[in-house]
N, C-alpha and C positions, 0 to 999 in steps of 0.2 A: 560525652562522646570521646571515642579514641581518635588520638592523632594522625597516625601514619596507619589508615586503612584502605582499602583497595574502592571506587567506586563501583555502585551496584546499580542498576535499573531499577525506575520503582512503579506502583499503580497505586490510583486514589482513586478509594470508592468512596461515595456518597449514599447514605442511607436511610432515608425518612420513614418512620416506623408511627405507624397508629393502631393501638391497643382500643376494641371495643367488643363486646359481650353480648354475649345473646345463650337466654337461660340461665343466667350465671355463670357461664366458663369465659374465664378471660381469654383474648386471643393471645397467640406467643409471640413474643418481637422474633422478627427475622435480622440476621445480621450477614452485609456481604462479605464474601471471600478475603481473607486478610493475611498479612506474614506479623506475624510476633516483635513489636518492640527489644531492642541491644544491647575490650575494653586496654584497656592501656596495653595496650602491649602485653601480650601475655609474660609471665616470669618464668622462665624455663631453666633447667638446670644446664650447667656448662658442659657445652659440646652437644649438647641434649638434640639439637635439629641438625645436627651432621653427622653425626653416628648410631643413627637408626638401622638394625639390622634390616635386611631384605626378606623378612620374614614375611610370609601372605599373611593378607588380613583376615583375619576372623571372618565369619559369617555374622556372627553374632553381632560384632561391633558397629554395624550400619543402622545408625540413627535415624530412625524417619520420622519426619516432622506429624505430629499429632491431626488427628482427624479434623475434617470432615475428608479430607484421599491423604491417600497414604504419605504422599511426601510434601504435605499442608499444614502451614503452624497458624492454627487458628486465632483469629482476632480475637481478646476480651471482648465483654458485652461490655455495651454503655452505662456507664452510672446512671444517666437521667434515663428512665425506660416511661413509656407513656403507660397512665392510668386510664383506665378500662371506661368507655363511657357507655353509659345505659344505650341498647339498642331503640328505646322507644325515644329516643330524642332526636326531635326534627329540627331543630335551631342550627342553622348556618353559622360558622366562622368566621367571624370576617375575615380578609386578606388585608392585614397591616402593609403601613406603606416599611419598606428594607432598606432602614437606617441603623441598623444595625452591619459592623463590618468584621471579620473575622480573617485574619491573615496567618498563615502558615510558615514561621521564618527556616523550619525545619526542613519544610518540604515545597516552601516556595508557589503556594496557591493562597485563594483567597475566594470567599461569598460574602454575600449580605443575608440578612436577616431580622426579623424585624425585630427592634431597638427593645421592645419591653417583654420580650422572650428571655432565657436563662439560657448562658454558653455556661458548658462546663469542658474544659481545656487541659484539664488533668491530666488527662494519655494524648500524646502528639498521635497517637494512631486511629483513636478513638475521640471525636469533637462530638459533643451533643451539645442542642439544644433543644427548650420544653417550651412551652406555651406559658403563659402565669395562671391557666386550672389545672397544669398539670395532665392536659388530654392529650395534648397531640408533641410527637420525639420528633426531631430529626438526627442522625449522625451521621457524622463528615468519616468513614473509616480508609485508612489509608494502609495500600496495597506495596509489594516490594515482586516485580517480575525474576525471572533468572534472567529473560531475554527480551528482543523485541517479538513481538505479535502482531499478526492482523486483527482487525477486529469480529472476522469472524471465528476466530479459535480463542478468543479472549472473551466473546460472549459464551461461550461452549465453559468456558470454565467458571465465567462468572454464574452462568444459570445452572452446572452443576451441582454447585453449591445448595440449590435449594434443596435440591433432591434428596438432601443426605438425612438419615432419621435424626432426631423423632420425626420430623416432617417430609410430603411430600408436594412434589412442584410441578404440573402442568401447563404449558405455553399454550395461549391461544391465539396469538399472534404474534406477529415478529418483523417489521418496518425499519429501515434506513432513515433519520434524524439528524438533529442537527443536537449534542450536547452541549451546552455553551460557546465555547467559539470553534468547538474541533466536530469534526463528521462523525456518526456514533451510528445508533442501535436503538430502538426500545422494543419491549416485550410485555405484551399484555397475559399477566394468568391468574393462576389459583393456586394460594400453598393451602395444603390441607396440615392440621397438624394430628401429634399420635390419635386425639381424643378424637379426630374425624369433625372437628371446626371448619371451616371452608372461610379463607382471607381472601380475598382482591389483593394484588401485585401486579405494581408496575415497577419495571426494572428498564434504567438506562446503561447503556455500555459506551465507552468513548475509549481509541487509544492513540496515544503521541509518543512516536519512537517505542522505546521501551518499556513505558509506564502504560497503564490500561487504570480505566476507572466505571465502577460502579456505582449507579445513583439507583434506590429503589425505595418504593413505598408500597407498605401494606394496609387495609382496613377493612372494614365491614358496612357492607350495603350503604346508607346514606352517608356515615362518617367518614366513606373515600372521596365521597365528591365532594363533601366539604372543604377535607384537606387539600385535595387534589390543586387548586390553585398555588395555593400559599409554596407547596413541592418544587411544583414546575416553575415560579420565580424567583425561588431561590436555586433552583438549579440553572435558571436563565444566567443567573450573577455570576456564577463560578467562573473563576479562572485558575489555570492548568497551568504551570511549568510551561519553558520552551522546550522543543527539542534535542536543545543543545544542553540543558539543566544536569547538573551532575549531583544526584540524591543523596543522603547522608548513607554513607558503607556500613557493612554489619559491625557489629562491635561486641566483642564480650565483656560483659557488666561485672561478672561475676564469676571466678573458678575457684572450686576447693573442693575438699574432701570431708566427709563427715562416716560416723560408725552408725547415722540411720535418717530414713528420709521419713517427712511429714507426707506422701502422697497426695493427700486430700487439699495441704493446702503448697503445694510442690517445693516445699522450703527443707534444706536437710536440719539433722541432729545430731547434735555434737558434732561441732566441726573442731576439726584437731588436725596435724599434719604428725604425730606421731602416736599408734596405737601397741594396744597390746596385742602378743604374737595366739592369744587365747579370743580375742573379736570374731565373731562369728559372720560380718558380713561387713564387706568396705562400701561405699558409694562417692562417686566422681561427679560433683554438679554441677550443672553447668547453667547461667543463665544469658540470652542474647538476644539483644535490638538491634531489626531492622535484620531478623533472618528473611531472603529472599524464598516466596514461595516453589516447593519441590527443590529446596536445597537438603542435603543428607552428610548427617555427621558421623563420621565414625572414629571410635572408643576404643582403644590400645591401649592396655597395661601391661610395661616394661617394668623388669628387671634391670637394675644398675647396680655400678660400681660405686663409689664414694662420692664419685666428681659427677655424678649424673647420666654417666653415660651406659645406653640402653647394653643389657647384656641378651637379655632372652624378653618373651612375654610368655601372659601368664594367664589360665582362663582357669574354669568356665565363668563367663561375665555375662550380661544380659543388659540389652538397653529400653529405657522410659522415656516417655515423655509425657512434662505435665503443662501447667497454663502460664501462657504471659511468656512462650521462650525458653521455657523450663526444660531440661535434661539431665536425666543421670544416668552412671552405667552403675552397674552392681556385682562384685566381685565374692562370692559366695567361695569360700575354697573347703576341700573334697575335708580337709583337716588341719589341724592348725598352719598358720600362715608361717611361713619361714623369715627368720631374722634375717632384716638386710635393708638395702636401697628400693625404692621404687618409683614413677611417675607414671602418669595418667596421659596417654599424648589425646587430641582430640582433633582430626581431621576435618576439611570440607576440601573435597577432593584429592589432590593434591597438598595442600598448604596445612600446615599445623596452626590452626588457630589457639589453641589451650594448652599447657600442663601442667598438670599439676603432681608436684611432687611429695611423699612421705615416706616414713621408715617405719620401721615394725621393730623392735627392739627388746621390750618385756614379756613376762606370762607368769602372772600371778606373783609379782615380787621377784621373781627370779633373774637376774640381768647378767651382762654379761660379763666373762670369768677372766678375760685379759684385757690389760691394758689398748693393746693397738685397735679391736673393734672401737672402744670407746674413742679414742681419736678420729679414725675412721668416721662414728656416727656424729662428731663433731666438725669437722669436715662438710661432713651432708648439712646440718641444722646451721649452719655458716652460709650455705650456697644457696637455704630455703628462706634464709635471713630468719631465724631462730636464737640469736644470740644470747640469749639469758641460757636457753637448754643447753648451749653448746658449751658453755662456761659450764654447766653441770656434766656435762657428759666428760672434757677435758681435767675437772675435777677428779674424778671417776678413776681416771686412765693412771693420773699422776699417785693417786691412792695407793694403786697396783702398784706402776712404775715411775721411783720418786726422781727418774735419771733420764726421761722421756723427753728427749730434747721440742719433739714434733709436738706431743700436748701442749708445752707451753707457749710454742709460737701460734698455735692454735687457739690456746685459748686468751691469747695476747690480741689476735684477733679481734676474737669476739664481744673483749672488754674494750678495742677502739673501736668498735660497732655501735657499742654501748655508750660511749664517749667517757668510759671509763679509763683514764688518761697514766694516769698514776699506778693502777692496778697494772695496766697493757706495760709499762715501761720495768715493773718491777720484774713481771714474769721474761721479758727479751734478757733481762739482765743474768738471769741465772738459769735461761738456753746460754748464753755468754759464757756464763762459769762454767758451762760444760765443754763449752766449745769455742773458746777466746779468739780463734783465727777466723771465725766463719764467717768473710764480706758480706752476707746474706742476714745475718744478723744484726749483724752493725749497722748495716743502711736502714735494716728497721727501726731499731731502735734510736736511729738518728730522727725517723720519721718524727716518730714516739715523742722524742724532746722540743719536737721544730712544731707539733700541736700544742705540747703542754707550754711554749714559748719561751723555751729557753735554749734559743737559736748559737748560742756559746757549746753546750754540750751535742745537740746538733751538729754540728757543724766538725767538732774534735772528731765522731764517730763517724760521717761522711769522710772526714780524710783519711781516717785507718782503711777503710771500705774500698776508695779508690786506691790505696799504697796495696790491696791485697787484689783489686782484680782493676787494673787502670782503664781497661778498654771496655767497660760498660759504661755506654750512653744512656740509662736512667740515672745511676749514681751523680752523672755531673747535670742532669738537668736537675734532680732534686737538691742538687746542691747550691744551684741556681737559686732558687727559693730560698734557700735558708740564706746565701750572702746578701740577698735583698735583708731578710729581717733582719743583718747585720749591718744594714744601711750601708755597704758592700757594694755598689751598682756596678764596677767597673767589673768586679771578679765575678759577676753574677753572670755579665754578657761574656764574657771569657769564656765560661761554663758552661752557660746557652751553646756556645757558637761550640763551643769544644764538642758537647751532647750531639748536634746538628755535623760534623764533619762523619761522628760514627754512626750516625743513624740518622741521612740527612731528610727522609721519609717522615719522618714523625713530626706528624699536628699539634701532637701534647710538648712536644719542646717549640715548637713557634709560639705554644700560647705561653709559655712559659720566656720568651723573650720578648715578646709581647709585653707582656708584666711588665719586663725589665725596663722596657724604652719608654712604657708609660711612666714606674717611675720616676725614672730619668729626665721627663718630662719631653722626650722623644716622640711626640704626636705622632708625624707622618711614619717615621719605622713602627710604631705602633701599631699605626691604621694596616700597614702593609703585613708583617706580621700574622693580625687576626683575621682578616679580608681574607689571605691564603687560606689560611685555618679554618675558619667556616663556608670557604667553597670547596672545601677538601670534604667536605661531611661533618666536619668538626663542631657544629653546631652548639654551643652546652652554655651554661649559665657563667662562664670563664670568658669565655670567648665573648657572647654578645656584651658580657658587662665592661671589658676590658676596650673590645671594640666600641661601642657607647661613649667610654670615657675619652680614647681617641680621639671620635670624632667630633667629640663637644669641644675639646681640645683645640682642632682645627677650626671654630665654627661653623660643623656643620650640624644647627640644633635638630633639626624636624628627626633628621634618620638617628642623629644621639637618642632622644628622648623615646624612641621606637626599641631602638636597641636594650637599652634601659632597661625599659618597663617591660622586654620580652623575659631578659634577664634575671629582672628580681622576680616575675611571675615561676620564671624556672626553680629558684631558689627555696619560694614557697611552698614550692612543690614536695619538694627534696625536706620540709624545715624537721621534718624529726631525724634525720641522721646527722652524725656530728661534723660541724665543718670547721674544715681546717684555715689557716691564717689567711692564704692567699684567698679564698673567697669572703672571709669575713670582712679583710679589708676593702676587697674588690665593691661588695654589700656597701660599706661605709661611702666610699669616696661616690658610688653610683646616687645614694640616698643626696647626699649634700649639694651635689650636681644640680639634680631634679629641683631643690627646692629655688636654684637658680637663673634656669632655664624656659 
């Protein structure tokens, strides 16, 4: 589940399904109405959501959620599906007693059910349970609204649903009930299915605020009435969310690009972020949980510049949809695709939920003939985090042009992406050689020295850096750092405070004197400090660990050990890119803390 997502309204249908035969044609499970299972934050290229041209959207690009109505992303079927029982069998069911319990921590409900039945819990959207012959299904399927409903336009859409082919749905009645503990609906009918079968259907409706829920069960002549008890008490058990319950938000799971989709089973091929300019057809995929029913996406393919930012778009494009969530758009061009930037943005209304960004660069071995694209495409594959390609692309450029000051900060980059430390410090050296005065340079490559920990040559190259540009407040907050790894405390908060008089705004230098005070062993300035720093938004794995140490400092254990463990949770998050001193040591001192706390 993504973190920072919007809340959605949701519905939980309940579905008890029995499968029995007559003549040999199995009957079909019916399944209710349902929205598609749901991601980090999408990765968007810079500047990418602020400089969207005003271009009108497409026609084409309006996503609409898969059948059974047009803006409906259909539930997966149950895994457990009920086997087919002989029509000429008159033996009763018993009605086990419901010591079996079943709790939704996702979606905050909960039934019984009886104890020597089979849950299968696989999809939070999708609960079954089976009988131990394997005759009789129930499923728990859960619903996602766009809004609130009453419950008679919530049964209008739950009984909808039957109607849609292969099968059809007839009501024969339609009564006010009581669903578990909330005021509902039931509906007595007939689904017929394509072959002309005739099921029994009972269908329950209940809704609470903005969630609605469907309970139903289908069978055949005696097998309804068998089941029929065991249905209705476990639909007696249910419990529903409050009103007040705030649902798990949509989330996308999944964004990329690939040069071809599996249809059949909605998975693409070849997924790659950079193709050739000879590919005959792109595809934007898209997968997402906890899409709300009759919500619609729409598919915009921008042209950019280097840095991501949209210049034009680009068609003709066509959108699908397949199972489980599943979307892609398909970008078919009239003739070969033109060299350059691109990203996929993906709408739900208003709001960019996806995008996804690639280049186009080759055609047939042929690449390109001057150095500055290649940096350029270096650049891009930097901002897509591609940094193995982008060291090839800045390779490339530097072939060309052996004097390219920009390939080698570029691909200096991409080698401390890589945590290639040594390689990044050799390329800054000789942009250096080309350019001995550049402050810009210097403080990188001071960076460069203060990761490979050698905070002496660091520290020389920060002082050139400030003697050529004094009055940047990064330069002395990074210098900050490096006078701590010189066990420098005093000259670090000088530096701090110096950073903070030019740019008294910035969080990153409070956490950076932060640092300082904790070294110091300065608790309380500490605590103050970071406290500012993560009420400011500043939130980061810096900040809670820094703060943590603070406040262990002061003892205050309970919010330490919280702080901590949000901290290093963050960290692990982050563990394949490379870190530099101040949070490794941050890691260190938080770890030995813990062990004594």
């Amino acid at each position: 589940m993504g973190r920072q997502m919007k809340v959605l309204s949701i519905g939980i249908a309940v579905v008890a399904i029995i499968a029995a035969c007559t003549g040999g044609t199995d009957a079909e499970p019916v399944v209710a109405p349902t929205s598609a299972p749901l991601a980090s934050p999408t990765s968007t290229p810079a500047s990418a959501t602020s400089s969207i041209p005003s271009t009108p959207l497409p026609t084409a690009t309006v996503a609409v959620a898969p059948s059974p109505t047009a803006t409906f992303v259909a539930r997966p079927s149950a895994t457990a599906t009920a086997t087919p029982q002989s029509a000429t069998s008159t033996s009763s069911i018993p009605a086990p007693v419901l010591t079996g319990e079943f709790t939704s921590d996702v979606f905050n409900f909960s039934f019984n059910y009886p104890s020597n039945w089979t849950l299968d819990e696989s999809d939070e959207q999708v609960i079954a349970i089976t009988d131990p012959q394997g005759e009789v299904a129930f499923v728990v399927g859960i619903d996602i609204l766009p809004s609130t409903q009453n419950i008679k336009a919530y049964t209008t859409l739950a009984l909808d649903q039957f109607s849609q082919e292969p099968s059809t749905f007839e009501a024969t009645s339609s009564s006010g009930t009581i669903v578990g503990e909330l005021p509902g609906n039931v509906t007595i009918g007939e689904l017929t299915s394509s072959g002309g079968t005739p099921t029994k259907t009972k269908i329950y409706t209940a809704v609470i605020a903005s969630m609605g829920f469907t309970i139903s069960m289908t069978g055949q002549g005696a097998s309804f009435a068998d089941v029929e008890p065991i249905f209705d008490a476990i639909v007696d058990t249910t419990k529903f969310p409050s009103g007040s319950f705030e649902p798990p938000p949509m989330v996308v799971s999944r964004e990329l690009m690939s040069a071809g989709i599996n249809a059949s089973a909605s998975e693409p091929v070849g997924v790659t972020t950079v193709f050739e300019e000879a590919t005959p057809a792109l595809f934007a995929f898209l997968d997402v949980d906890y899409l709300p029913i009759g919500t619609e996406l729409q598919f915009i393919w921008f042209l950019t510049n280097r840095d991501g930012v949209p210049i034009d778009t680009i068609d003709p494009i066509t959108v699908e949809t397949g199972d489980d969530g599943a979307f892609w758009s398909t970008f078919e061009p009239l003739e070969t695709i033109p060299l350059g930037f691109y990203f996929v943005g993906v709408f739900s209304e208003e709001a960019l939920i996806a995008a996804m960004p690639f280049s186009v660069v080759t055609e047939d071995g042929a690449e390109f003939t001057d150095a500055q694209s290649y940096v350029d495409w270096g650049v891009f594959l930097i901002a897509i985090d591609e940094p193995v390609n982008a060291v090839y692309a800045t390779t490339k450029a530097l072939e060309l042009d052996g004097k390219n000051t920009e390939a080698y900060v570029i691909r200096s980059e991409a080698y401390t992406t890589s945590c290639e430390i040594d390689s990044a410090t050799a390329d800054l050296s000789k942009a250096l050689g080309l350019e001995p005065d550049n402050a810009v340079l210097l403080a990188r490559r001071g960076t460069s020295h203060w990761y490979a920990l050698d905070a002496v040559k660091a520290l020389i190259d920060y002082n050139k850096a400030i003697g050529l540009d004094p009055d940047n407040a990064g330069y002395y907050n990074n210098r900050a750092l490096i006078q701590m790894a010189n066990d420098r405390l005093d000259a670090a908060l000088a530096d701090a405070n110096r950073a903070l008089e030019l740019h008294p705004e910035s969080l990153g230098t409070l956490d950076s004197r932060g640092y300082a005070y904790l070294k110091a062993g300065q608790f309380r300035n500490a605590k103050q400090d970071y406290d500012t720093a993560i009420s400011g938004g500043f939130s980061v794995s810096y900040t809670l660990l820094g703060g943590g140490l603070a406040n262990a400092g002061l003892g205050q254990i309970i919010l330490a050990r919280e702080m901590l463990e949000q901290g290093l949770d963050l960290v692990e998050e982050d563990a394949d890119t490379c870190q530099d001193p101040q949070i490794t040591d941050l890691v260190k001192m938080a770890q030995d803390v813990l062990k004594n706390i």
